[in-house]
Structures are given as structure tokens and as C-alpha cells.
C-alpha positions as CSV (number, residue, x, y, z in Angstrom):
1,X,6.0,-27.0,-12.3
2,X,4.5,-26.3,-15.5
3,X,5.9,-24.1,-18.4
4,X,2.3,-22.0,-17.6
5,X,3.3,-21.7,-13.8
6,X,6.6,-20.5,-14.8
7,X,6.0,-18.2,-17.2
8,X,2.8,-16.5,-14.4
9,X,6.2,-16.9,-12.0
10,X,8.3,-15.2,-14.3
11,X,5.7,-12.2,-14.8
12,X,4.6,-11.8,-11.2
13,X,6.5,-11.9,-8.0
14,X,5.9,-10.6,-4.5
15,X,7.2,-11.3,-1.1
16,X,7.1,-9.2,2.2
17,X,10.1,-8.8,3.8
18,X,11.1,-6.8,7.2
19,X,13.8,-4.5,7.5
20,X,14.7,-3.7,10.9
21,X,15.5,0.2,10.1
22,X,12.1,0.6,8.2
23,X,9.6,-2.1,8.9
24,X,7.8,-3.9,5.9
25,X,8.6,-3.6,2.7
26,X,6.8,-5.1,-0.1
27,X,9.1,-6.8,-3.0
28,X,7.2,-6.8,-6.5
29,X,8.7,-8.2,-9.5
30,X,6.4,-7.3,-12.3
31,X,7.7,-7.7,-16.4
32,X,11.1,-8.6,-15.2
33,X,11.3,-5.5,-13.2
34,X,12.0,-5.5,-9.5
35,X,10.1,-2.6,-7.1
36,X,10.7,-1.9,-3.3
37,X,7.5,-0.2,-1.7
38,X,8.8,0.6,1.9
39,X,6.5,1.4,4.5
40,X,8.2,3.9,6.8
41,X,5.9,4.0,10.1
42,X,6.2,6.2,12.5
43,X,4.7,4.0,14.9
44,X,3.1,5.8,17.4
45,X,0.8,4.0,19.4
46,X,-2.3,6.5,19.3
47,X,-2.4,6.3,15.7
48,X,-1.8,2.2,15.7
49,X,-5.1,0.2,15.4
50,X,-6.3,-1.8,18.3
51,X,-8.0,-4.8,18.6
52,X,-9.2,-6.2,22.0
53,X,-5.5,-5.4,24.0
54,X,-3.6,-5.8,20.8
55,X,-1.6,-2.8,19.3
56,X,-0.8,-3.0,15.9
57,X,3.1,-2.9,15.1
58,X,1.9,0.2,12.3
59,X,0.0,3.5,12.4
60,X,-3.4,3.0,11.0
61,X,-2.0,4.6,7.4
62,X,1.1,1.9,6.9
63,X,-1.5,-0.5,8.2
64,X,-3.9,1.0,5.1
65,X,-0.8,0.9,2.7
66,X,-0.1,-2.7,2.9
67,X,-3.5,-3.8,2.8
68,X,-3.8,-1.8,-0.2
69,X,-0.7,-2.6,-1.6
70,X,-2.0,-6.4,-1.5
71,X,-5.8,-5.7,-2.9
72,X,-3.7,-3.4,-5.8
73,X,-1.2,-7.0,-6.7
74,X,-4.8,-9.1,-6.4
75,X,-6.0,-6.3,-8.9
76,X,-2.7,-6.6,-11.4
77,X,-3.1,-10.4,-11.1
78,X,-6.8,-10.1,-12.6
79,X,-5.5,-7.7,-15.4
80,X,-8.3,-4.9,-13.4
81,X,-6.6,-1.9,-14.1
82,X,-8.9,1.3,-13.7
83,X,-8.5,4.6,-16.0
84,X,-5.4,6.7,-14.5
85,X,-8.3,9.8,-13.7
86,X,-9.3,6.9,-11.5
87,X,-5.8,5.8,-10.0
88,X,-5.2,9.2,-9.5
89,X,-8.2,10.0,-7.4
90,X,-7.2,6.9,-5.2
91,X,-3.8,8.9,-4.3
92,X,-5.8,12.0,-3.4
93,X,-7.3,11.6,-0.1
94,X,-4.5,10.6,1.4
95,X,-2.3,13.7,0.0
96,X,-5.3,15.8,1.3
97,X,-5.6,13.8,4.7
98,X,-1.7,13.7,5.0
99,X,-1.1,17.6,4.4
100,X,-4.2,19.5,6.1
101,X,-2.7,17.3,9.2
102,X,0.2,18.3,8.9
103,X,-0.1,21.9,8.5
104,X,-2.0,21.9,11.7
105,X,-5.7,22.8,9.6
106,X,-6.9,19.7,11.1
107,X,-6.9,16.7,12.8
108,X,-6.9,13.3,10.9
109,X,-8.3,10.5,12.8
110,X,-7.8,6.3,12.6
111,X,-10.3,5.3,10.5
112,X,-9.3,8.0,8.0
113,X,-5.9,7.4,8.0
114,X,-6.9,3.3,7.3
115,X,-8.9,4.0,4.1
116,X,-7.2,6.6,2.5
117,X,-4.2,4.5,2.9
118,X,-6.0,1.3,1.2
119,X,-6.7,3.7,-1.3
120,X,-3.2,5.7,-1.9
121,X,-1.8,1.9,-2.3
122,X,-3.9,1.0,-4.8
123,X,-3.7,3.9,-6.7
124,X,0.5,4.4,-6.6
125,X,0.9,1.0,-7.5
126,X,-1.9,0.5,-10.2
127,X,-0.6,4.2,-11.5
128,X,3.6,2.6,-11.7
129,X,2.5,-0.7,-13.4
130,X,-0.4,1.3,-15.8
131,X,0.2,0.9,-19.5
């Protein structure tokens, strides 16, 4: 390995792992700093994504957050980093999604749940590791 590889190594560092009480969680070492992102699911199977007969293991949302959570390291990795305005309008739709369901005002559907998860990941994560 090459002092280059090390030092990229050394800067960045992420690994999935499973934790049989919460599910995923995503490990991030950034700047010599270690993160957990835990994805706490729910898991019920109406709000799980299917494909063909296949049930996904996660809601639609975790699904969303760890998709995101990888675009948002593929982001930091290409030194992308948006204006926080911009970071925190990513967190938004979920907050707005998350609580109007919640207090019964609406009801939230899969496809909603997916994006504005990809986008509360990206945002969160872009908003810790800004500056």
C-alpha cells in the first residue's frame, strides 16, 4: 500500500455492520473521528419495499437512510459539500413527512418515505462533517 492510500485510509473509513438489537448501522471514521449512524427500523412490512415476492428487511425510510447515507460518503469522498441552507433543506421533508404522520394530519406513503429519507441522510451527514 502506498503512503497516498494510507493517508485517503487514514482520512476516510466506513463499514456497515449489523446489530441484532437495532439493524444496520453505518461506521464512519472521518478526520480521525469515529461516527455511529444507527438505523432503528420499525420494520413493518406495509411500509417495507417490495420487489417481485421479496420484502425488504427495512421500512421504505431506513431503506432511504442508508442509500443516502452512502450517496452523502460518495459526496464527502469528492470534497462536494453543498451550502448548509442547502443541507438543511435535505433534512426537512423528512421532519415534515415524519411529524404530519405522526400526528395523524396525514398519511405518508412508500415512495415518500424512500426519498425523503435519501435526502435526510445526505443532509445529517453532509450537515456533521460541514466545515
Amino acid at each position: 500500500m502506498t503512503q497516498t492510500e494510507q493517508r485517503k485510509q487514514q482520512l476516510l473509513s466506513v463499514k456497515f455492520s449489523w446489530l441484532p438489537r437495532s439493524g444496520p448501522v453505518l461506521l464512519v471514521s472521518f478526520r480521525g473521528k469515529k461516527y455511529g449512524f444507527p438505523f432503528f427500523c420499525h420494520r413493518i412490512e406495509e411500509r417495507s419495499i417490495k420487489i417481485g415476492k421479496h420484502t425488504s428487511f427495512l421500512c421504505a425510510r431506513c431503506t432511504g437512510l442508508v442509500i443516502g447515507a452512502v450517496l452523502a460518503v460518495t459526496l464527502l469522498v469528492l470534497s462536494i459539500i453543498p451550502p448548509l441552507l442547502v443541507l438543511v433543506a435535505f433534512c426537512l421533508p423528512l421532519l415534515v413527512d415524519g411529524f404530519t404522520q405522526l400526528l395523524n394530519l396525514r398519511k405518508s406513503n412508500n415512495p415518500l418515505r424512500f426519498i425523503s429519507g435519501i435526502m435526510f441522510a445526505i443532509g445529517i451527514m453532509l450537515i456533521i462533517f460541514h466545515g
